[in-house]
C-alpha positions in Angstrom: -19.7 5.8 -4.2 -20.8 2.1 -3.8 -22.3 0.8 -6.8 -23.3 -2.5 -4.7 -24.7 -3.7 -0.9 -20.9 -5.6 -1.3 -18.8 -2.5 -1.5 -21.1 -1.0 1.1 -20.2 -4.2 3.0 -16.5 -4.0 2.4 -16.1 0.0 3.1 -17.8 -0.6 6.7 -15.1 -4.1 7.6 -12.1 -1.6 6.3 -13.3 1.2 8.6 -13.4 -1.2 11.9 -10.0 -3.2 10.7 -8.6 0.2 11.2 -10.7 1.3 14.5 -8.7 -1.5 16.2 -5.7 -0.6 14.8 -6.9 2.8 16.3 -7.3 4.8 13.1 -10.3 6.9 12.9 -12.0 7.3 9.2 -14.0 10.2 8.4 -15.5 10.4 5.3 -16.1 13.1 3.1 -18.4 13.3 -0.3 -17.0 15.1 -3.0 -19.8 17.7 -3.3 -19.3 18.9 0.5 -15.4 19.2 -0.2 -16.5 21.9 -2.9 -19.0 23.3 -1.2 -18.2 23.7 2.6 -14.2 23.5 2.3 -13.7 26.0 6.0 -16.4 23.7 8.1 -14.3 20.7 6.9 -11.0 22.2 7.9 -12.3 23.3 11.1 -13.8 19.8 12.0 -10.3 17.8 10.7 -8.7 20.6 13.4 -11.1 19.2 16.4 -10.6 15.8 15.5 -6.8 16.6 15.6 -7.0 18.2 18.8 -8.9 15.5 19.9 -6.7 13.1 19.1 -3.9 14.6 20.7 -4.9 14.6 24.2 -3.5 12.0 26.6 -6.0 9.1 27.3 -7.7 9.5 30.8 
């Protein structure tokens, strides 16, 4: 949750830190973890897939 435009501010320089360190960050709310837990699996398993093919 951010409480403050700051830790809205510091959440979005943490998640491009780690886009060039080639980390992807995918963000989840508490409320869809509970309430669609089998659409988040399946997208985590396309981003794996995904992730796993050889750069073109």
């Amino acid at each position: 949750m951010h409480g403050t435009a700051r830790n809205f501010q510091t959440d979005r320089r943490r998640d491009s830190v780690l886009a060039a360190q080639d980390f992807q960050t995918l963000r989840y709310t508490w409320q869809r973890l509970r309430a669609e837990p089998a659409a988040i699996a399946a997208e985590l398993r396309r981003v794996l897939t995904l992730r796993r093919r050889p750069a073109a």
